[in-house]
C-alpha positions as a Python dict, from the first residue, in 0.01 Angstrom:
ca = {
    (1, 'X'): (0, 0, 0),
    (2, 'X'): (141, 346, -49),
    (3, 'X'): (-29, 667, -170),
    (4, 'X'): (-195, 707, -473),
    (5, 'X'): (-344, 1031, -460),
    (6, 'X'): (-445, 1365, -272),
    (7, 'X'): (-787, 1445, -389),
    (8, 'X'): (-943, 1702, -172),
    (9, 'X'): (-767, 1925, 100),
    (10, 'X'): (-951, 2149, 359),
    (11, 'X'): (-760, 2415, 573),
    (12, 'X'): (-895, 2575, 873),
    (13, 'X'): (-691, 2858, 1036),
    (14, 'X'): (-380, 2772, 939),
    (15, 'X'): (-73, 2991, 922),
    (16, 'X'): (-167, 3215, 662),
    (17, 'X'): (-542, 3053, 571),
    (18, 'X'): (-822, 3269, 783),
    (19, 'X'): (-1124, 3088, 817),
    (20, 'X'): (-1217, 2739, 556),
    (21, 'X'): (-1042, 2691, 207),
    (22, 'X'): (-1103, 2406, 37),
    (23, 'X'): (-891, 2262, -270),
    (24, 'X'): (-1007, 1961, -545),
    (25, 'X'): (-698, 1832, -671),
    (26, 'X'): (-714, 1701, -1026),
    (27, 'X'): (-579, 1339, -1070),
    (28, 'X'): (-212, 1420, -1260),
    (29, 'X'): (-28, 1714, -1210),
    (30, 'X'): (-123, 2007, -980),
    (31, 'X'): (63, 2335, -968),
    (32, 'X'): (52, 2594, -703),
    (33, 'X'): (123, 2971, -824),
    (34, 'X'): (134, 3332, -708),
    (35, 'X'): (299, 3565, -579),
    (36, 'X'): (514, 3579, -237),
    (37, 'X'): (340, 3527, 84),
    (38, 'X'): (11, 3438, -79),
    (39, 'X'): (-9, 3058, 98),
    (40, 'X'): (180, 2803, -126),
    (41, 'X'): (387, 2724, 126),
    (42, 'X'): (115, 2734, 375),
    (43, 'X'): (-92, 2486, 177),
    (44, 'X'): (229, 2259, 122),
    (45, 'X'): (283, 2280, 543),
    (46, 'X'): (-98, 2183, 642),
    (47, 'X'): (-49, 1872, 361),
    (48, 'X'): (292, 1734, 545),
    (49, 'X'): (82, 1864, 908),
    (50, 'X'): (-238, 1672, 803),
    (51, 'X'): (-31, 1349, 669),
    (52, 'X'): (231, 1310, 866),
    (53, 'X'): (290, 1559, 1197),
    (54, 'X'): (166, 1468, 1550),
    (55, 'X'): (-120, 1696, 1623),
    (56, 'X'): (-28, 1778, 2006),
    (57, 'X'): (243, 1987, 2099),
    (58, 'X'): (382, 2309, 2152),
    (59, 'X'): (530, 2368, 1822),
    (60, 'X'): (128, 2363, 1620),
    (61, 'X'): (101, 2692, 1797),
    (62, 'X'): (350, 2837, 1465),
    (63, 'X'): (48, 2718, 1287),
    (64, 'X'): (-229, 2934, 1364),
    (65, 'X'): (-331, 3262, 1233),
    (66, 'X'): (-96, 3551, 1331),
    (67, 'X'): (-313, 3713, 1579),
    (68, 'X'): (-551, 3482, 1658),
    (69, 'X'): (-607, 3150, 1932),
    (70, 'X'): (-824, 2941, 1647),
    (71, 'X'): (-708, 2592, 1649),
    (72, 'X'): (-554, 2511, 1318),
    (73, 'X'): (-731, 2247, 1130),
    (74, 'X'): (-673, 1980, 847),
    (75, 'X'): (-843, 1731, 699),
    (76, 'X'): (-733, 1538, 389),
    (77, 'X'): (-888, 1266, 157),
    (78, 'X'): (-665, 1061, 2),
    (79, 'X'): (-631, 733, -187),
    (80, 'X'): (-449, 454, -144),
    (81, 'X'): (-461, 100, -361),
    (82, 'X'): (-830, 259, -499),
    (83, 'X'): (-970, 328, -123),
    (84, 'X'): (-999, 668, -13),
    (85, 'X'): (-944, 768, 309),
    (86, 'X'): (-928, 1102, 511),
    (87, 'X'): (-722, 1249, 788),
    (88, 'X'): (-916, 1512, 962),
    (89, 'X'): (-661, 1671, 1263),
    (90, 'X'): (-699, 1942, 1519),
    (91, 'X'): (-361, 2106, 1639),
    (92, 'X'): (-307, 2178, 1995),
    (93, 'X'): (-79, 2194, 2279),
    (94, 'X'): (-222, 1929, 2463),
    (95, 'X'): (-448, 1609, 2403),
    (96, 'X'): (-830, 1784, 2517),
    (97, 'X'): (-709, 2082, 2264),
    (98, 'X'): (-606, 1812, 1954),
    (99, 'X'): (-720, 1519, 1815),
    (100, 'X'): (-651, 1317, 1508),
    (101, 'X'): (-911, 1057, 1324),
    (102, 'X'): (-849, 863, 1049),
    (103, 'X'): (-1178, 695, 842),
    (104, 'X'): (-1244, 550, 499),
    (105, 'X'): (-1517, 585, 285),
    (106, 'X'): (-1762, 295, 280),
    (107, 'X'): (-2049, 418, 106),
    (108, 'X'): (-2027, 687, 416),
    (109, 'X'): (-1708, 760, 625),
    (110, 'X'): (-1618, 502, 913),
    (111, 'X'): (-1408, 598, 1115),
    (112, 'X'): (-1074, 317, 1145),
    (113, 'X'): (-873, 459, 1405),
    (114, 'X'): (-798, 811, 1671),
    (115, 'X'): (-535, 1002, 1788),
    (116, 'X'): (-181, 862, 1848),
    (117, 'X'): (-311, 528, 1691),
    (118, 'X'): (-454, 735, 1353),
    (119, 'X'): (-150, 944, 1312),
    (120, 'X'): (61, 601, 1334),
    (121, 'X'): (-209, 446, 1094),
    (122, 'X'): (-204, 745, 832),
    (123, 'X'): (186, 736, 828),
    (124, 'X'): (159, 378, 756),
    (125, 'X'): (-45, 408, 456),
    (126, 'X'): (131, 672, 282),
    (127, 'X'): (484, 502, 369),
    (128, 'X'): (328, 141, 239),
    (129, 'X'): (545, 8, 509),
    (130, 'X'): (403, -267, 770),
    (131, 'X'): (369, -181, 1098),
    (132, 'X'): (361, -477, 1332),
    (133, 'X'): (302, -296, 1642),
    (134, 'X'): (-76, -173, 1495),
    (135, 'X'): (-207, -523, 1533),
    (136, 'X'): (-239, -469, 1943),
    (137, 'X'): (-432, -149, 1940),
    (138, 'X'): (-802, -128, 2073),
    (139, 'X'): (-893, -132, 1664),
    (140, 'X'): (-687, -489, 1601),
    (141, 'X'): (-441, -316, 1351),
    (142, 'X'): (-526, -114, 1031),
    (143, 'X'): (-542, -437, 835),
    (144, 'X'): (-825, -565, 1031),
    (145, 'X'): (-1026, -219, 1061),
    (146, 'X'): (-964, -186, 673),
    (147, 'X'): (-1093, -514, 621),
    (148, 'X'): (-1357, -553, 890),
    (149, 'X'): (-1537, -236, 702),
    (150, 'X'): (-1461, -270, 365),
}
């Protein structure tokens, strides 16, 4: 398994975006352009955030707004093998102010996996790698939640 695909990315209140922006990528190429210090590289940092960063810590507060105390917010659907799934994280200091979920869409998005356990997951399925320490979690392992609602 490894990733396929972004197809749709929505930014809340994140470094430079104020408020919801939405973006449909196009399957092939996609190119970002504009001037200086209209988001590019604010859209690029919520995609690595959303995909790959833990959501708690002291660091996500870089990520809000200038100005503001909104939460940042990302959520991502993506594909992988022909299965789209999405990453929807909150950025915080601490664990009541973040939280991470990872679902697939089953005629309907179920939710596989939270938190620690989703960020793991997500990294797993855009690395492709195995992850044998997934298959003790409260979910049984990606594998199983993939398969137990597909």
């Amino acid at each position: 398994m490894t990733l396929q695909r972004i197809i749709h990315v929505t930014v809340n209140d994140f470094r430079i975006w104020n408020g919801e922006n939405q973006w449909n990528l196009v399957d092939g190429m996609n190119v970002l352009y504009g001037p200086n210090g209209t988001g590019k590289t604010s859209l690029w940092e919520a995609i690595v955030a959303g995909l790959l960063d833990k959501h708690t810590g002291k660091h996500n507060v870089r990520r809000r707004v200038k100005g503001t105390s909104d939460k940042p917010k990302v959520e991502i659907d993506f594909m992988v093998d022909g299965t789209v799934y999405r990453i929807y994280k909150e950025f915080g200091n601490t664990r009541p102010q973040s939280q991470a979920t990872l679902s697939v869409n089953d005629d309907g998005w179920v939710e596989l996996s939270t938190d620690d356990v989703a960020l793991n997951d997500c990294r797993q399925l855009i690395a492709g790698a195995e992850s044998p320490d997934l298959s003790g979690t409260i979910r049984g392992g990606l594998d199983n939640a993939i398969t137990n609602h597909l």
